[in-house]
C-alpha positions in Angstrom: -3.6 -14.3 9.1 -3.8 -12.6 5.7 -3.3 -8.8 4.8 -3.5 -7.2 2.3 -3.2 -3.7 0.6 -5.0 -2.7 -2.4 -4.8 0.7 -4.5 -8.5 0.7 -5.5 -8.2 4.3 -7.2 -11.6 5.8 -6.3 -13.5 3.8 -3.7 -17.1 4.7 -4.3 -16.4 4.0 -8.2 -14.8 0.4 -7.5 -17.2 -1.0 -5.0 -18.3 -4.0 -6.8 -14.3 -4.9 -7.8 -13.3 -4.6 -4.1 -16.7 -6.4 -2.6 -16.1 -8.9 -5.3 -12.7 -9.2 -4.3 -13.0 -8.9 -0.7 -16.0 -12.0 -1.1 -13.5 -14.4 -3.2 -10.2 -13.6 -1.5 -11.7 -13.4 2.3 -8.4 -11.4 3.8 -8.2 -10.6 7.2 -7.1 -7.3 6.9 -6.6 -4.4 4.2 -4.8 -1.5 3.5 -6.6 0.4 1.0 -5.4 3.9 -0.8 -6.9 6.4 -3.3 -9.9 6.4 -1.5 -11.0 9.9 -3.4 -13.6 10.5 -0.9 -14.5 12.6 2.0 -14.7 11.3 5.3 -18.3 11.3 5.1 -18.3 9.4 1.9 -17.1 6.2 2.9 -19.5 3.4 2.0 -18.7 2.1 5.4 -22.8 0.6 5.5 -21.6 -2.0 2.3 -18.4 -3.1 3.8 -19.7 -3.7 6.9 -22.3 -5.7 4.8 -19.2 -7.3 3.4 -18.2 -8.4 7.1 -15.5 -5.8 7.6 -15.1 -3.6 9.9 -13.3 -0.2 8.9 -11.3 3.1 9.6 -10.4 5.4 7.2 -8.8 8.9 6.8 -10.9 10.7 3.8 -10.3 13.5 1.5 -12.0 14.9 -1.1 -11.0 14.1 -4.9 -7.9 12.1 -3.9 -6.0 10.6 -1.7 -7.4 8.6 1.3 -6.5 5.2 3.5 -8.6 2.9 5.0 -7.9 0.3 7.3 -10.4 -3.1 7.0 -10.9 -6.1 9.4 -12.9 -9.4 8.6 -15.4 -9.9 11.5 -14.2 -7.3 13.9 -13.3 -3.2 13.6 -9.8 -2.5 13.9 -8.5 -0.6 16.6 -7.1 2.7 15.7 -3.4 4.1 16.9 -2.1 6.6 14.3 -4.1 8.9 12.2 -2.0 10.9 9.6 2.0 10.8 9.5 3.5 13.3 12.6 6.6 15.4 11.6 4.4 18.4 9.3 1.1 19.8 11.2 0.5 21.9 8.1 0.5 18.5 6.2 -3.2 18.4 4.8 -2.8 15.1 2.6 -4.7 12.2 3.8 -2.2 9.3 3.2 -1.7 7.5 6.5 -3.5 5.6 9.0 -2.5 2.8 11.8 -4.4 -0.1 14.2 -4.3 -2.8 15.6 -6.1 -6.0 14.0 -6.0 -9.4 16.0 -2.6 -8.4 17.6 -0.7 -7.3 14.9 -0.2 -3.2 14.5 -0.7 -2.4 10.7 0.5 1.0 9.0 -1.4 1.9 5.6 0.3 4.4 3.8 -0.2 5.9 0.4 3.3 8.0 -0.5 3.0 11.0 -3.0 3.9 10.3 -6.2 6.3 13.0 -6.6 5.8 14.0 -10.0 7.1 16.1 -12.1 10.3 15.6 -11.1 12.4 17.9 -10.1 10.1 20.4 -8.0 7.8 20.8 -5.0 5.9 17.8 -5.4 9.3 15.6 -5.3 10.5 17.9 -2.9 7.3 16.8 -0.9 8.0 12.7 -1.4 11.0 13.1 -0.5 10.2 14.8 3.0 7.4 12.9 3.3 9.3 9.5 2.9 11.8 11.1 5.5 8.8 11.5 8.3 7.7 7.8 7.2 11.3 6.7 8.1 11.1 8.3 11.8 7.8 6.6 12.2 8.6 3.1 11.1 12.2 3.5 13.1 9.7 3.4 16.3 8.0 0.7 15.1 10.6 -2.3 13.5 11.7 -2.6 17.1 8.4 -3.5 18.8 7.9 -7.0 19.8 4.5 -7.4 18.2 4.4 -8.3 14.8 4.3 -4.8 12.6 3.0 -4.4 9.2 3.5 -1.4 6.9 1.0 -1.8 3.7 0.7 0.2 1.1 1.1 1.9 -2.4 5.1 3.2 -1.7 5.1 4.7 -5.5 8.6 3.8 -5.5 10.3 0.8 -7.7 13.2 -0.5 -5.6 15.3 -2.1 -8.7 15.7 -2.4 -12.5 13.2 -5.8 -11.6 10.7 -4.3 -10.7 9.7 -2.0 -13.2 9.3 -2.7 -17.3 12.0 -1.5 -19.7 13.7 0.8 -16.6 15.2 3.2 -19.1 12.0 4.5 -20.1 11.8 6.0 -16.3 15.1 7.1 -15.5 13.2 10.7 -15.3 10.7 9.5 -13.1 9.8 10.4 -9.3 8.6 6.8 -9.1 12.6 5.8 -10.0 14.7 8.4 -8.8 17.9 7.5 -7.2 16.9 9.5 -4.0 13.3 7.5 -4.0 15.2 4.3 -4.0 17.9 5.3 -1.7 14.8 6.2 0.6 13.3 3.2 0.3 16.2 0.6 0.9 17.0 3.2 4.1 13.7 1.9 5.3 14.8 -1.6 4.7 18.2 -1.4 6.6 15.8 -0.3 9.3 15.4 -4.0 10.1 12.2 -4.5 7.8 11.5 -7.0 5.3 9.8 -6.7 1.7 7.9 -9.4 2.4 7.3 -10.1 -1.5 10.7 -10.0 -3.0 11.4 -11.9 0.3 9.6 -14.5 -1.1 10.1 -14.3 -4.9 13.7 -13.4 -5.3 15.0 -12.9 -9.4 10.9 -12.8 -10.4 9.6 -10.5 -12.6 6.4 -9.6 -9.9 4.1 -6.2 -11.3 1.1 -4.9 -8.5 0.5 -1.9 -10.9 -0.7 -1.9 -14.7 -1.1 1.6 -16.8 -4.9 1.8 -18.3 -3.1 3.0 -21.8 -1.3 1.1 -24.4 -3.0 -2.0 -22.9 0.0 -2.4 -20.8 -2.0 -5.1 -18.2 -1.8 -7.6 -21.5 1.2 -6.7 -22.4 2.5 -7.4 -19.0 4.3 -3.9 -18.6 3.6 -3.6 -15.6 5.5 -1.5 -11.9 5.9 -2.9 -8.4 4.8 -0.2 -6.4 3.1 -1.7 -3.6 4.9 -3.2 -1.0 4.2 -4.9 2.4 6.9 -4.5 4.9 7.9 -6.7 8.2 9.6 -6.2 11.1 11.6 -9.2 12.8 8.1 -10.3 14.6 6.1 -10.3 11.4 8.4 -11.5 9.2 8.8 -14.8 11.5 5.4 -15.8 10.5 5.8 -15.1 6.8 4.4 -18.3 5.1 3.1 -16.4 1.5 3.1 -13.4 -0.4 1.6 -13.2 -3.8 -0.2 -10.8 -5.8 -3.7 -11.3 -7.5 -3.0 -10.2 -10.9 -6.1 -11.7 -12.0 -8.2 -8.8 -10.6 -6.5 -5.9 -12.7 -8.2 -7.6 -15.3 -11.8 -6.9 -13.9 -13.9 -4.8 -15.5 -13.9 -1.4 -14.6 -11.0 -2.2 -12.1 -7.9 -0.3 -10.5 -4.7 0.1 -12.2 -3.2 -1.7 -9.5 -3.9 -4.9 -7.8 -4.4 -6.2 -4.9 -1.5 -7.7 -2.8 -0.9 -9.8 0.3 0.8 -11.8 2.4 0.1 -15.0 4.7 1.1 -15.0 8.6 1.3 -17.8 10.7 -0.7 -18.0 13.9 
């Protein structure tokens, strides 16, 4: 089973990258963030053309998750991240697709650090942490997908001292993150590709996607279930060099059956 998360940074913009892709990579699933479109704005008629089925958690202008299924429509558990009821943001949504639970999250950027908006990551990353610690222990295979805006190590970002300043590398983002990992989950693609330099996210300036300066932001966790079945995780790089593509690039991993 291949899943898959994908940043596509304005959905209704990116269509023909993300059919394109969707046609040539053929995942099973997908976890897809920025939507930047109201509920009702969801081209949910062309991927279902596509032969996906779809839920998704809209909002207008930004944010926005979607989860996709090839050849069936996911079942739906978890629609937006409990802890906050005044928490507007659109940035997570969970189901269930051929018996393995996926969370899609998009985590707030945090920027500029320090004030409210890393004040928010940080809380919001804290109400993440209570829901995946109900979910690592389950004994279905768990998935949590998405853009974490967070670089776990000095690896995984270009020249780090250029972002000691940066929500995206702040101590307490980091410490947050490997929290989640001592949770019993696995980063499926450092798992995999230990000591490699491994980007999912490019900047559109400074032509940093030839350059290779690049950010692992987006991350594919597993609990002990999932993580079982791990055969690959890779990233196609090749599609941040589409035309009028994302900034970031798609990412997935391989279960066994």
């Amino acid at each position: 089973m291949k899943i898959a998360t994908y940043n596509v940074n304005g959905i209704n913009g990116r269509l023909p990258v993300l059919l394109r892709w969707l046609e040539a990579a053929r995942p099973d699933a997908v976890c897809l963030q920025e939507l930047k479109a109201p509920q009702e704005k969801f081209p949910e008629g062309a991927i279902r053309d596509a032969g996906y089925g779809a839920v998704w958690h809209g909002q207008k202008s930004w944010n926005g998750v979607a989860i996709l299924a090839r050849g069936c429509d996911p079942v739906e558990t978890h629609r937006g991240l409990p802890g906050d009821p005044e928490d507007v943001q659109s940035r997570y949504i969970e189901a269930a697709v051929n018996g393995v639970l996926i969370g899609g999250l998009y985590l707030p950027n945090g920027n500029p650090k320090p004030g409210p908006k890393f004040d928010y990551k940080l809380k919001w990353m804290a109400r993440f942490a209570l829901r995946a610690a109900a979910l690592v222990g389950l004994d279905e295979a768990v998935v949590l997908a998405g853009d974490y805006n967070v670089m776990p190590t000095d690896l995984d970002v270009y020249k780090p001292e250029r972002w000691v300043d940066d929500a995206l590398f702040a101590p307490e983002a980091r410490a947050a993150y490997f929290k989640l990992l001592d949770q019993g989950w696995t980063d499926a693609l450092r798992h995999l590709h230990p000591g490699e330099t491994i980007y999912t996210f490019w900047d559109y300036f400074r032509n940093a996607y030839a350059r290779n300066a690049g950010l692992r932001i987006d991350h594919l966790l597993l609990n002990a279930p999932a993580a079982k079945r791990l055969k690959a995780a890779e990233v196609d790089r090749e599609v941040r060099g589409w035309e009028k593509t994302s900034d970031h690039a798609p990412v997935w991993v391989e279960l066994s059956e």
